[in-house]
N, C-alpha and C positions, 0 to 999 in steps of 0.2 A: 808885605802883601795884605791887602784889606779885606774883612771877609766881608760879606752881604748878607743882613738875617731878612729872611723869607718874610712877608709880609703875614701878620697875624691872619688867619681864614676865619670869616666869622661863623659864630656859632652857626650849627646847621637847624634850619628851621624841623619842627614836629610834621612827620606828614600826617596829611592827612589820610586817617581809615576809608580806606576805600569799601563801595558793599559791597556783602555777600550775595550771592547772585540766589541764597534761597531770600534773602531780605529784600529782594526786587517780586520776589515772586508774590511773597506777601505784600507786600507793597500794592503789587499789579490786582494783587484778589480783593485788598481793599477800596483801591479805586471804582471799581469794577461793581461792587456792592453798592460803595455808595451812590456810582451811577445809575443802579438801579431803583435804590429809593430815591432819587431826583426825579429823577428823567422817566421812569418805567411806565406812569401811568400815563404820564404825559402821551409817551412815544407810540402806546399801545390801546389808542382808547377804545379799542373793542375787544378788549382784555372778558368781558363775563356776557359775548355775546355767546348765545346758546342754541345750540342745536339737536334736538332732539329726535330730527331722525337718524343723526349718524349716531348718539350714545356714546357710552365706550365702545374706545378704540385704540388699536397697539399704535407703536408710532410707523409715522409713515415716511416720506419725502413733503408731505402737505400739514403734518402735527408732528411733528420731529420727536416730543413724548409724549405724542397720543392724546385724546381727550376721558373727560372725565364720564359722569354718569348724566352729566345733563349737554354733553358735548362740547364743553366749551377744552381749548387747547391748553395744556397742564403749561407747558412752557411760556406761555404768555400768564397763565396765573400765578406764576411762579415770577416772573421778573415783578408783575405787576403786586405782590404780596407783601416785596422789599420794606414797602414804605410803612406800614403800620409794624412789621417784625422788628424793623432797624432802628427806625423812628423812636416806637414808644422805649426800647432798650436802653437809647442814647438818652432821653430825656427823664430815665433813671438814674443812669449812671452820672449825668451834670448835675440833677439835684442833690444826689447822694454826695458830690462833691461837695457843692454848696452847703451843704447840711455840716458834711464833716467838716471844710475847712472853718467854720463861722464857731463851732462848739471846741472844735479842737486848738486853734487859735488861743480862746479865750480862754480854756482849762490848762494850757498850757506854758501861757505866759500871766496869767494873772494867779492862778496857782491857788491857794487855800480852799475856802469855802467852795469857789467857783470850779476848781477843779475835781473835787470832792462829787458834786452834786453832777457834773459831767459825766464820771468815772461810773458813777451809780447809774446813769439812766442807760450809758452805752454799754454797760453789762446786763441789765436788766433787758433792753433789746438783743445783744446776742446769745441768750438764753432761750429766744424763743424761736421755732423753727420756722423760718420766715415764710419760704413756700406754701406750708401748711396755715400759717394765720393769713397771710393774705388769700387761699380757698375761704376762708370762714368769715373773712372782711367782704369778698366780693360776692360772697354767698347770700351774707345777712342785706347788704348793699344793692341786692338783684342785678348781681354783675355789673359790667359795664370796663372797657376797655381804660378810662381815666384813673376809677376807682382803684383798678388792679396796677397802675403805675404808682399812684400818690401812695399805696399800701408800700411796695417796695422801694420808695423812694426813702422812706425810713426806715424801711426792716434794713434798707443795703448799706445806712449812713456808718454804725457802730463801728465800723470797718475803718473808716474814713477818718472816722473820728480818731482813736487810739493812735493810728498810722500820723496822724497830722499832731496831735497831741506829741507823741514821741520825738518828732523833728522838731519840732519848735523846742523842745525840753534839751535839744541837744543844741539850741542856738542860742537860747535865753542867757547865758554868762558868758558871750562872744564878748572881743574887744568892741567888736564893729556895733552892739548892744547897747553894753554899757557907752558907748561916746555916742551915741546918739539920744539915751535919755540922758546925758549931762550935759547937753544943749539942751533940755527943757524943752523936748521934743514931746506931743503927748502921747499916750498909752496906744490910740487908736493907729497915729501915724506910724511911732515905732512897728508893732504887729504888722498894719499893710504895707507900708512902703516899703519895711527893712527886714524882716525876719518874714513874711508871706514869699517874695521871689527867691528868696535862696529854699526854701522847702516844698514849692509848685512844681518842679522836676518830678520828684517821685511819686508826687500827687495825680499827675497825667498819666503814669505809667500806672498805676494803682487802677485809675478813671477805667482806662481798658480792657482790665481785670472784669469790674463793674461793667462793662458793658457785654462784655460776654458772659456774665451770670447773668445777667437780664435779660439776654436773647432766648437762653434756655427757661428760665423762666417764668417771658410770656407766652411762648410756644408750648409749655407745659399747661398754663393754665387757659389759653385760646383751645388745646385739644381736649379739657375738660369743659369747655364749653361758659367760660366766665371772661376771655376776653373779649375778641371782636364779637359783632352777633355774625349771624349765618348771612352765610353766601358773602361776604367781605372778602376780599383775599388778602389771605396771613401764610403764612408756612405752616402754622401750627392748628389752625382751623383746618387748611385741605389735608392735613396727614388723620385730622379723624374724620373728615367727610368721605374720606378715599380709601378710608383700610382696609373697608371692605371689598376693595377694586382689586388686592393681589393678585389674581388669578385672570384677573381681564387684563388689565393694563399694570402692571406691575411699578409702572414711574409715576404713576399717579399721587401714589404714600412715596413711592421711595426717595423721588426728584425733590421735594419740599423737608424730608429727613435727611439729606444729606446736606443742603444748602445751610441749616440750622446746624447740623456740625460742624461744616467745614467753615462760618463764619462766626462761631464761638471759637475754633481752633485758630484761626486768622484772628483773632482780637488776643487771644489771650498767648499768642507766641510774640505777635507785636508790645505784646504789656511788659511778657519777659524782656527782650531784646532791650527794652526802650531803661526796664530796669536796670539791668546789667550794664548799659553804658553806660548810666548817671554814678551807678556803684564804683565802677572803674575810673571815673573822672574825676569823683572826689576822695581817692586814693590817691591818685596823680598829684 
């Protein structure tokens, strides 16, 4: 009697992580932002028309939360605000990237002197309290919204920098390293082509750390009155144009302080999440 061996099953594929249905939600709240600094002003262009006989006012069925002191609709200056709060944030957080990955790179993989003079300048900026010197950059500067970004565009780098330094320090004696500079590969192509994409993973996740310290901020220093100038709409300008409105309209301050939490909290739960899964991939 002949027996029959069962045919080999082949290995079974990994499935794939399905999301979490709170990672759609974030997902959904970041769309949703950034369709606001797209689209907001566009959609909305009588975003700062004003009315002064209505004033303040609670919300209605016709201001859903109410207007301000010079009548204009808090919820229209709030979609329409996106664009300089999101904006100027994001275009910290990509330069601080660029800052870091270019110093961090080079101190990393070229190593002596070069890393030396690296190490010193990215500690010498996290020494200083960033917030605080950029008040006294855009102070001595006579403010100005640009100025208050290029400031934290380097106060935010040192972060970047060491974080990108570190990974590369843990690529530099790879096999995959070594055999491409023993093809006489140069210095600049090994760094970008070969040792830059295996280290941009945590660099992105890093990025949106950065972008929600920058949200807070420029909404800290727009309500100290050094970022956008007056009557602009920011989140962080109408929370001090409107503080004084608690008591009339209460969503006035409160609609534009919560938008700025709940989109620093939305960046920086996506910064974790985005970490956590490159950490558990290259475990894997």
């Amino acid at each position: 009697m002949t027996t029959t061996t069962a045919p080999a099953t082949a290995a079974a594929k990994p499935r794939r992580r399905r999301p979490r249905p709170f990672d759609l939600v974030l997902g959904a709240l970041l769309a949703l932002f950034v369709t606001m600094a797209a689209l907001g002003q566009w959609a909305l262009p009588h975003w700062d028309e004003q009315d002064l006989v209505t004033g303040v006012g609670m919300p209605s069925g016709e201001h859903w939360l109410g207007t301000d002191g010079l009548g204009r609709d808090i919820l229209q200056m709030c979609v329409a605000g996106a664009r300089s709060t999101l904006v100027g944030a994001a275009l910290v957080a990509l330069g601080s990237m660029a800052l870091g990955n270019i110093l961090g790179l080079l101190a990393g993989y070229l190593g002596g002197w070069t890393d030396a003079l690296v190490r010193r300048w990215a500690d010498l900026l996290l020494a200083l309290p960033a917030l605080l010197v950029t008040l006294v950059v855009a102070g001595i500067g006579g403010g100005g919204y640009a100025l208050a970004v290029c400031a934290l565009v380097v106060l935010t780098s040192p972060g970047d920098i060491r974080l990108v330094r570190s990974a590369v320090l843990g690529q530099r004696h790879l096999a995959y390293v070594e055999a491409a500079e023993a093809l006489g590969l140069s210095r600049t192509t090994v760094m970008v082509r070969h040792i830059w994409p295996n280290v941009l993973p945590v660099v992105v996740a890093n990025t949106l750390l950065n972008f929600a310290g920058a949200i807070v901020s420029l909404s800290a220093l727009s309500f100290l009155g050094l970022g956008v100038p007056p009557g602009a709409p920011d989140w962080g300008r109408m929370l001090a144009e409107n503080r004084t409105l608690l008591y009339d309209n209460p969503s006035a301050a409160l609609a534009p302080a919560v938008l700025v939490v709940l989109a620093a909290l939305v960046l920086n739960l996506l910064g974790d999440r985005l970490l956590e899964s490159f950490t558990d991939r290259g475990r894997s």
